[in-house]
Backbone as CSV, one residue per row, in Angstrom:
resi,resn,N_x,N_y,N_z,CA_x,CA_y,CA_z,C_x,C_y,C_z
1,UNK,2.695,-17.066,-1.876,4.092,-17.023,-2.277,4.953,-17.066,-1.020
2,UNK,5.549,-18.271,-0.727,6.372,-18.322,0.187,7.957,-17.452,0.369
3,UNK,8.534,-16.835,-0.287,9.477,-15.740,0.112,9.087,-14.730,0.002
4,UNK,7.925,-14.027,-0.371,7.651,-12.762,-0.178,6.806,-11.847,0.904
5,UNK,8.087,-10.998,1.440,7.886,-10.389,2.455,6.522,-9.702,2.918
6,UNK,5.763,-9.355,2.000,4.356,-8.945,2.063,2.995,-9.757,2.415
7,UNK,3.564,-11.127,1.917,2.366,-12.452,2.207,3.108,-12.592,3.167
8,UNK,4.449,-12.969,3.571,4.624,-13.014,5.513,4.079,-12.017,6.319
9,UNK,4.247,-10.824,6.306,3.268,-9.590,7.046,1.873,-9.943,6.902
10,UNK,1.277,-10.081,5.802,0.024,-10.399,5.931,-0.427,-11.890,6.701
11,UNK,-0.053,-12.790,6.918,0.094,-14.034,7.481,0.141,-13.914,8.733
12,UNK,1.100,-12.700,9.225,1.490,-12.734,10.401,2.722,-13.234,11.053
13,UNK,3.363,-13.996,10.028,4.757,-14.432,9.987,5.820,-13.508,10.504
14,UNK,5.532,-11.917,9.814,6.644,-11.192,10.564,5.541,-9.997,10.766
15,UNK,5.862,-9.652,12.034,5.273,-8.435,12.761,4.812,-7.223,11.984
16,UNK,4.147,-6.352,12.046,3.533,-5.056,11.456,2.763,-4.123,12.428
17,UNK,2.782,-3.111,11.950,1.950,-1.821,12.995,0.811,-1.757,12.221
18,UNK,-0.158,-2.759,12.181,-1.453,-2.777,11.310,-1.793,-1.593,11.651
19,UNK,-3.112,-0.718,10.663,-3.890,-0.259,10.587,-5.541,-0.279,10.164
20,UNK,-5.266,-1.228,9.022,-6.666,-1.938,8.676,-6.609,-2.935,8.242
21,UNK,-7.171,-3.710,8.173,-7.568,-5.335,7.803,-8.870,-5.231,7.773
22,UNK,-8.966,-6.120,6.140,-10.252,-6.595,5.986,-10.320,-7.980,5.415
23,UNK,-11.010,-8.297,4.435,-10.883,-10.125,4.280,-10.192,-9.633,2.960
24,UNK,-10.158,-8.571,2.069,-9.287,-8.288,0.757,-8.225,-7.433,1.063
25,UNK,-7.935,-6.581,2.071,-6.819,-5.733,2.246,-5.920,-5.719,3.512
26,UNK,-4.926,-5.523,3.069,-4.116,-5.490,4.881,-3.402,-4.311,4.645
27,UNK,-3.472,-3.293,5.324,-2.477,-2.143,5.320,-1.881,-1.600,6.937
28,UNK,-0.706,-1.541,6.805,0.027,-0.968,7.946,1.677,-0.188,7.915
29,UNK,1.532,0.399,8.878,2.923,1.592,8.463,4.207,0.983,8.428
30,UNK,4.553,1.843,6.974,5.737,1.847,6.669,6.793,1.702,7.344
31,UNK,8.067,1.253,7.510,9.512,1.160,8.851,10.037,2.186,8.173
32,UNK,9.822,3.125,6.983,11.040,3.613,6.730,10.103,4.943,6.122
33,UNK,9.443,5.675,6.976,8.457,6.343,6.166,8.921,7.406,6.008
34,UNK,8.546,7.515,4.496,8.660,9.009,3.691,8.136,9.943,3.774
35,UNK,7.256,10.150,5.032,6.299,11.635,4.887,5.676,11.431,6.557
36,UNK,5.502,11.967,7.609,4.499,11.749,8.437,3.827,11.044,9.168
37,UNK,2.778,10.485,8.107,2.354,9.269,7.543,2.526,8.494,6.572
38,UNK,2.879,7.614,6.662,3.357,6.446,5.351,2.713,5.239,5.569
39,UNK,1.610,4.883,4.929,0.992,3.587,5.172,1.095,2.576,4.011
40,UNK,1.336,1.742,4.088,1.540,1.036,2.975,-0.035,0.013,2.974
41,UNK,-0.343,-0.256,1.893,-2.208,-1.326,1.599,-1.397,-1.691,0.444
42,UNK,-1.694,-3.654,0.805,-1.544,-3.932,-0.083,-2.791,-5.199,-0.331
43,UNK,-3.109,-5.793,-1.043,-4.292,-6.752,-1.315,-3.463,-8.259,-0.662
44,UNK,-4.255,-8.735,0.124,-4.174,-10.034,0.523,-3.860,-11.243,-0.606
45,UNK,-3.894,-11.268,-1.723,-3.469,-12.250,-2.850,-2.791,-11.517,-2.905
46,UNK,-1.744,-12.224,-3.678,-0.324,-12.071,-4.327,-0.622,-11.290,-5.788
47,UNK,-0.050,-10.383,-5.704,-0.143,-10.081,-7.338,1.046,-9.166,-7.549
48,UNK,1.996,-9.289,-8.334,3.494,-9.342,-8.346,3.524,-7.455,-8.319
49,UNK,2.648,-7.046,-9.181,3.110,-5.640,-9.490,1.729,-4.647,-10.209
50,UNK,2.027,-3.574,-10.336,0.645,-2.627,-11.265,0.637,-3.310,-12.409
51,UNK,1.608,-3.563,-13.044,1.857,-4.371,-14.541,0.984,-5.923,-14.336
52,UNK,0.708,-6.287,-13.538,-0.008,-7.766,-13.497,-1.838,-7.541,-12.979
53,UNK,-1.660,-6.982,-13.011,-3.256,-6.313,-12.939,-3.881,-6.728,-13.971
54,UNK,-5.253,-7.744,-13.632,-6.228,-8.173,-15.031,-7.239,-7.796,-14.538
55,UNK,-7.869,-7.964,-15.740,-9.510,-8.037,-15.496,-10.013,-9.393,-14.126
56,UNK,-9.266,-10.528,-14.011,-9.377,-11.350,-13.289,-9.121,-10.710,-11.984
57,UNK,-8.511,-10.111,-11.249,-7.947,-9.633,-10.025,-8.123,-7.986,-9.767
58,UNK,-8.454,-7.377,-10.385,-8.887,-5.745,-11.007,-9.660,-5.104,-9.088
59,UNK,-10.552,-6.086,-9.358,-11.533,-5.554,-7.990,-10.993,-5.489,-7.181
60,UNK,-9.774,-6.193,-6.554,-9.547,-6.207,-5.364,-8.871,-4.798,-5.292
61,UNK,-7.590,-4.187,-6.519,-7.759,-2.998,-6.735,-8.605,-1.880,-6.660
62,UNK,-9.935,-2.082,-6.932,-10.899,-0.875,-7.210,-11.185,-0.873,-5.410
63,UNK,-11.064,-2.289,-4.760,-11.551,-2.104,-3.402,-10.425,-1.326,-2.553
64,UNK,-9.650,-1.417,-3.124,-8.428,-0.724,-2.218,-8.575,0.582,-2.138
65,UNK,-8.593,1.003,-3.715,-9.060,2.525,-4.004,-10.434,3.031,-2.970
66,UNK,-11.337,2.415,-2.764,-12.689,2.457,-1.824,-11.632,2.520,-0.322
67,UNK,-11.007,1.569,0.003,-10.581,1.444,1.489,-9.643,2.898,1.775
68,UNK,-8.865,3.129,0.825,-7.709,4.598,0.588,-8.510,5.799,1.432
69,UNK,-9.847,6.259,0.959,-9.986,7.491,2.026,-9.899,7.030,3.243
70,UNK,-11.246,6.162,3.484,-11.606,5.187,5.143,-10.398,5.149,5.713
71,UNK,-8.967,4.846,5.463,-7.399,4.954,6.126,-7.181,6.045,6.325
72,UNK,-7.331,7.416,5.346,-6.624,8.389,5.142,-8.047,9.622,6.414
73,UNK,-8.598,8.942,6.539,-9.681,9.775,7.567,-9.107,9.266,8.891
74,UNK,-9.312,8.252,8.729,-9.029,7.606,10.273,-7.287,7.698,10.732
75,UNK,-6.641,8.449,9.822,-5.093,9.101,9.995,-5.071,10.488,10.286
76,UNK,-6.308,10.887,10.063,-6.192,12.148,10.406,-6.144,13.488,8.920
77,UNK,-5.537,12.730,7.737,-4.965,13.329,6.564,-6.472,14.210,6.102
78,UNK,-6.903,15.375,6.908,-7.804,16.169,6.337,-7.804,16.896,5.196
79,UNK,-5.806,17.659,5.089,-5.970,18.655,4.038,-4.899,17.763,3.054
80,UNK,-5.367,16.319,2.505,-5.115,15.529,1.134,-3.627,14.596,1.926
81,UNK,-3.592,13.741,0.633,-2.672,13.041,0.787,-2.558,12.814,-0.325
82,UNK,-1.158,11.593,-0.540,-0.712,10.799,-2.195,-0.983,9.686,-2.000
83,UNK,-1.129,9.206,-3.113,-1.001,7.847,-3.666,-0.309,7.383,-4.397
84,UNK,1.099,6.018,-4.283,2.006,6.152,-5.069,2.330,4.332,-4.978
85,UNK,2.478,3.879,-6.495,3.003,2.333,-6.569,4.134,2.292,-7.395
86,UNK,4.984,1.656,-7.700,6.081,1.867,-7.952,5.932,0.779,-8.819
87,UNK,5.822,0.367,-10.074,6.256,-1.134,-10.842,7.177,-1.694,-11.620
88,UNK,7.931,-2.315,-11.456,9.082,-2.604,-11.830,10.499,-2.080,-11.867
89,UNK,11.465,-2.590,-11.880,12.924,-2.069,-11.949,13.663,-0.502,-11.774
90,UNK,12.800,0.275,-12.958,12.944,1.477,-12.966,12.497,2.076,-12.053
91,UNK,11.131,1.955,-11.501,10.150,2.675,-10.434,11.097,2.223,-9.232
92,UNK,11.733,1.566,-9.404,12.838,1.028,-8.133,11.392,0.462,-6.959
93,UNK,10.390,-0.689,-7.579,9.915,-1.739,-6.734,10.589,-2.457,-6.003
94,UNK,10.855,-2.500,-4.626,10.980,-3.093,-4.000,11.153,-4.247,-3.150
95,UNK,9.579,-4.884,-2.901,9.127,-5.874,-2.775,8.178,-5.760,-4.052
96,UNK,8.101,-7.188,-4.483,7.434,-7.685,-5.550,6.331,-8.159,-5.148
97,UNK,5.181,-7.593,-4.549,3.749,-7.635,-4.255,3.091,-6.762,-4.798
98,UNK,2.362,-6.170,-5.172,1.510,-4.781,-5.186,1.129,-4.385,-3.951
99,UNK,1.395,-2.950,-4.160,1.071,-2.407,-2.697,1.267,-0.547,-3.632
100,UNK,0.570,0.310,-2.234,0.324,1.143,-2.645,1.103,2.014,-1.068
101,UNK,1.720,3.257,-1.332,2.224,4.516,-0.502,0.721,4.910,-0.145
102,UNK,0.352,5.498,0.950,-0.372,6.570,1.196,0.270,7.228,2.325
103,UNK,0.798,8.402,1.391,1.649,9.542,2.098,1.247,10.488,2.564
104,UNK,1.211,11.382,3.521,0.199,12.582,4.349,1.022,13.130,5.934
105,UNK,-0.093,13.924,6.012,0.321,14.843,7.294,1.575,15.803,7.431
106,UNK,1.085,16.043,5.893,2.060,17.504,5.789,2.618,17.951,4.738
107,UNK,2.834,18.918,4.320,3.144,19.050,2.988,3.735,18.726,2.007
108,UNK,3.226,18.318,0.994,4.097,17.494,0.276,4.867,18.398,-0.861
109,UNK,5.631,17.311,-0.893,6.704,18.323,-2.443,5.792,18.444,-3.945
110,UNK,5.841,19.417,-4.630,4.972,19.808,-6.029,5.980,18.678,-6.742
111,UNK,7.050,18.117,-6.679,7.835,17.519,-7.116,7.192,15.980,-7.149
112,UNK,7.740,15.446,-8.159,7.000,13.567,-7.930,8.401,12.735,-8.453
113,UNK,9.493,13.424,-8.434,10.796,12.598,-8.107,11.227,13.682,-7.529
């Protein structure tokens, strides 16, 4: 998808503070982070949102979920972190890729708005 800001980061088109790359995931920190640590992973294909998730594209999801500790160790996040995607309008999505928060290194609010 040529205007979306997430396949340019992943491309390399516009700059990022990588953290991991693999041949299905690219994740690197947030510019505007909400906690500490704020890493954003999102899957190398395009897939607009949580709502577009099939059985066709599913894995690259379940692999992300697998890659989520492997980040959250190698950040340091010993005593837990979040996990947070936002889909559509209301969730106030952002960029229209899928991508996932992993928030840490310090206490978080009991609150989830």
């Amino acid at each position: 998808m040529t205007d979306c800001l997430f396949c340019k980061i992943i491309s390399g088109q516009i700059p990022s503070n990588k953290v991991f790359e693999d041949e299905l995931v690219y994740a690197f920190r947030d510019i505007n982070p909400q906690a500490k640590t704020h890493v954003l992973i999102v899957p190398k294909a395009h897939i607009e949102s949580a709502a577009d998730i099939t059985a066709e594209n599913s894995a690259v999801v379940a692999h992300i979920f697998e890659v989520i500790p492997k980040i959250a160790e190698s950040e340091g996040l010993k005593n837990g972190f979040r996990v947070i995607t936002n889909s559509g309008p209301d969730a106030c999505q952002s960029v229209h890729h899928l991508h996932f928060h992993l928030l840490g290194g310090e206490q978080m609010s009991d609150k989830m708005a």
